[in-house]
C-alpha positions as CSV (number, residue, x, y, z in Angstrom):
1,X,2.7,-8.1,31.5
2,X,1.6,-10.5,28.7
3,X,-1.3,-10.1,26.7
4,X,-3.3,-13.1,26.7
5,X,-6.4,-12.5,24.4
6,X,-7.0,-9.5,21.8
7,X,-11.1,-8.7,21.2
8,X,-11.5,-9.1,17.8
9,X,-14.2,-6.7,17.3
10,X,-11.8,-3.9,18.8
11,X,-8.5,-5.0,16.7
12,X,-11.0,-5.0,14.0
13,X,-12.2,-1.3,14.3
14,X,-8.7,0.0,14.9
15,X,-7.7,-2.1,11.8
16,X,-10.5,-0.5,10.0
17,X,-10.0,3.1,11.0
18,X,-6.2,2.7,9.6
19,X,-7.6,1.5,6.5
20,X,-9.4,3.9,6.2
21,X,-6.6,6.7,6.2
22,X,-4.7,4.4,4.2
23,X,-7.0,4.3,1.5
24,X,-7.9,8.2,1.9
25,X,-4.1,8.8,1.2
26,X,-4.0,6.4,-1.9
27,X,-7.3,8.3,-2.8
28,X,-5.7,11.8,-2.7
29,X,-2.6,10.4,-5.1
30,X,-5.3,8.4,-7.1
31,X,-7.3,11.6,-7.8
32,X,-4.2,14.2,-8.6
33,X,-2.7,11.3,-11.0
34,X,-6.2,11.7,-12.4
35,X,-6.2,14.8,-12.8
36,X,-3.5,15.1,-14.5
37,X,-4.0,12.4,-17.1
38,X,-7.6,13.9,-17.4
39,X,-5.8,17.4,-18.1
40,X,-3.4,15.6,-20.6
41,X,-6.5,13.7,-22.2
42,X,-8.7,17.4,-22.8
43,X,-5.7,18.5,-24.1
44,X,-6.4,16.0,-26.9
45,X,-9.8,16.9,-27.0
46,X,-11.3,13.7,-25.3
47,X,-11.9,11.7,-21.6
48,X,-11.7,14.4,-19.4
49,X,-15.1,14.1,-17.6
50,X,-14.3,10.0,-17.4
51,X,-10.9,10.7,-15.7
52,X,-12.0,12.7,-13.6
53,X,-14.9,10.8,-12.2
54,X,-12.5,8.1,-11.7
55,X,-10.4,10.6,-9.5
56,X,-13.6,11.8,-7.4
57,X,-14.4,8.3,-7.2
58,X,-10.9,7.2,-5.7
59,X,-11.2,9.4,-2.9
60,X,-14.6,8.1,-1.9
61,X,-13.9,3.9,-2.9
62,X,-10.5,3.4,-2.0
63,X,-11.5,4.3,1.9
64,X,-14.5,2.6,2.0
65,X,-12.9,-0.9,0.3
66,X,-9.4,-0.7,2.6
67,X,-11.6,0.2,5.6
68,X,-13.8,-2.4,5.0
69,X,-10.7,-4.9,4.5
70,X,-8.7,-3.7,6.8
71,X,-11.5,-4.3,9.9
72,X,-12.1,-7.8,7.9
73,X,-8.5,-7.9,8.8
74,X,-8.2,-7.3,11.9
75,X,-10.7,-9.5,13.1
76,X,-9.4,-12.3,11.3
77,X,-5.5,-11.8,13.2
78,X,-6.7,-11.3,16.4
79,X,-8.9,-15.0,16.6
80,X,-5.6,-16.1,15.1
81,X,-3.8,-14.7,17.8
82,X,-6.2,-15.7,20.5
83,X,-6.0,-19.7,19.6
84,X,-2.2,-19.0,18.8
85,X,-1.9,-17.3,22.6
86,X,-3.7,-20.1,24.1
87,X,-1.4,-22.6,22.6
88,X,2.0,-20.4,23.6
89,X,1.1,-17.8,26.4
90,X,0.6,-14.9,24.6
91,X,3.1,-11.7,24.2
92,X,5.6,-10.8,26.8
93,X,6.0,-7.2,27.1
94,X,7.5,-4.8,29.8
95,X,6.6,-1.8,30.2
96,X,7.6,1.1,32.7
């Protein structure tokens, strides 16, 4: 079997929708690190409320900007791949 042509639009969803989780994971660790500079700043009386919006913000940007990049991306490699796979044939692969 070789894969001759990708469709852009369809690398570029599945590109996005990995971004996506990506960017929720660095979210999550972008929010507890936060929080816990945010817990060490109201310790010292000050920047807790900005810390923390930067957390709950993290978890809502960081998806949206790599999902966005990420189908951006994926549409950009697969019209590489289909002028590189007209020029070469395209990927071999065997499967069962």
């Amino acid at each position: 079997m070789i894969i001759k042509r990708i469709d852009p639009v369809s690398a570029g969803k599945i590109s996005g929708i990995i971004g996506v989780a990506i960017g929720l994971i660095a979210g999550v660790f972008f929010f507890l690190f936060s929080s816990m500079f945010a817990g060490a700043m109201a310790h010292q009386g000050s920047g807790f409320a900005g810390a923390m919006f930067g957390g709950v913000a993290g978890i809502v940007v960081l998806p949206l900007f790599y999902g966005v990049f990420g189908f951006i991306g994926g549409l950009v490699q697969a019209f590489i791949y289909n002028l590189a796979a007209g020029w070469v044939g395209g990927i071999r692969v065997e499967a069962e």
